[in-house]
C-alpha positions in Angstrom: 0.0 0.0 0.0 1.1 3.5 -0.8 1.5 6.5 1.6 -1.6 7.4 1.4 -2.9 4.2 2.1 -4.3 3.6 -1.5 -3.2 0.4 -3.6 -1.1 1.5 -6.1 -2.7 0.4 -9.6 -0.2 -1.4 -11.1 3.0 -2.7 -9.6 5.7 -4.5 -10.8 8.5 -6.4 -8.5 12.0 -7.9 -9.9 10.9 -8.8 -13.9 13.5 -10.4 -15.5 13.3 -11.3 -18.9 15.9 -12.6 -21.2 15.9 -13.4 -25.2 18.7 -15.8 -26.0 21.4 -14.5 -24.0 20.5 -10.9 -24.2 18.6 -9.6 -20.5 16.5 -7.1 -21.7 14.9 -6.7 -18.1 17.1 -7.2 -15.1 15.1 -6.8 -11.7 12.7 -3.5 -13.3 10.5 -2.2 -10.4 7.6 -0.2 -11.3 5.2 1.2 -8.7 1.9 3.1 -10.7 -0.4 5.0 -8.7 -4.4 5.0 -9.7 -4.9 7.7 -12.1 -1.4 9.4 -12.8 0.2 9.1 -16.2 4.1 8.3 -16.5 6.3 7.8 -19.6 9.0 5.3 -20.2 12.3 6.7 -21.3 15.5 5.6 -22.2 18.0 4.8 -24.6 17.6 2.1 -27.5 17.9 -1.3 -25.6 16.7 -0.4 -22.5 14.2 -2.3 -22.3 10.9 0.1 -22.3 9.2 -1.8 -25.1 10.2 -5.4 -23.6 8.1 -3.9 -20.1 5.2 -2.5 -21.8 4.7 -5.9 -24.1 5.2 -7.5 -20.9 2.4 -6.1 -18.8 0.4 -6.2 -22.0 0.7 -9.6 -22.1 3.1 -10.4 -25.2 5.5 -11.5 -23.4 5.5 -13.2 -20.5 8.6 -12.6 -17.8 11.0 -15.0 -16.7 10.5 -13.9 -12.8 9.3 -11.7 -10.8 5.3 -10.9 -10.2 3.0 -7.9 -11.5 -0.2 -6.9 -9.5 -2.6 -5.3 -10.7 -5.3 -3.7 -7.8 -3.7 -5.9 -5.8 -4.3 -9.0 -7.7 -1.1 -11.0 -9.1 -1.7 -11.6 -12.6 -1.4 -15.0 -13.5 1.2 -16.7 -15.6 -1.1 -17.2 -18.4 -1.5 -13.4 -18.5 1.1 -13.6 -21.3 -1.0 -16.4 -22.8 -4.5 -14.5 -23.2 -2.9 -11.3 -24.0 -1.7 -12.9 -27.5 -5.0 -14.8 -27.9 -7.0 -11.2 -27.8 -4.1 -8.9 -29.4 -3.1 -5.4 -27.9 -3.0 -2.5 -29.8 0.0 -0.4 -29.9 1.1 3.2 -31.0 3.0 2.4 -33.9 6.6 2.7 -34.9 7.6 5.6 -36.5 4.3 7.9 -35.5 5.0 11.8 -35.0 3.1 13.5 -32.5 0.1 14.9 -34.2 -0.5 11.6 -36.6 -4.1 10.7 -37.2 -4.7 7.1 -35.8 -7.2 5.0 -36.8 -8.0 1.6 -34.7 -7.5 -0.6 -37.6 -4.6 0.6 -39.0 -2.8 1.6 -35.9 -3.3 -1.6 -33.9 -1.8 -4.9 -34.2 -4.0 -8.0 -33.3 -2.9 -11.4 -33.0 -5.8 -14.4 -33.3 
């Protein structure tokens, strides 16, 4: 619980996820209070996209946990989120680009 006593919204403790022999997430920790907005920065490789297709559930991590309300998500969160699809702001958009649900979304069946 958070200072004020309030479950955060989302947390994330230790993920680690690895491709090959490459760790593209080693320990992250992310802590999201109920209705704030944050951004993911870093440099190329850092693995912002890796933790975002984790929590959507593209990828699934090799440990750690992710609650969400309070609730741990399941392993076969990673599972169902490639049976629905997520949609995702697309590579190479500017701000101010016109997106359209079916051309800006990629969904997997």
């Amino acid at each position: 619980m958070s200072a004020n006593g309030e479950e955060p919204a989302l947390t994330m403790r230790d993920v680690v996820k690895t491709f090959g022999g490459i760790r593209a997430l080693d320990g992250a920790n992310l802590k999201v209070r109920r209705g704030t907005i944050h951004g993911l920065v870093g440099q190329n490789g850092a693995g912002k996209s890796t933790l975002i297709k984790i929590l959507a559930g593209i990828h699934q991590p090799d440990s750690g946990s992710i609650e969400v309300a309070g609730q741990l998500l399941p392993s076969s969160h990673a599972a169902q989120g490639r049976k629905v699809g997520n949609p995702f702001y697309p590579s190479g958009a500017t701000p101010g680009t016109e997106l359209h649900g079916g051309r800006s979304s990629v969904f997997r069946q």
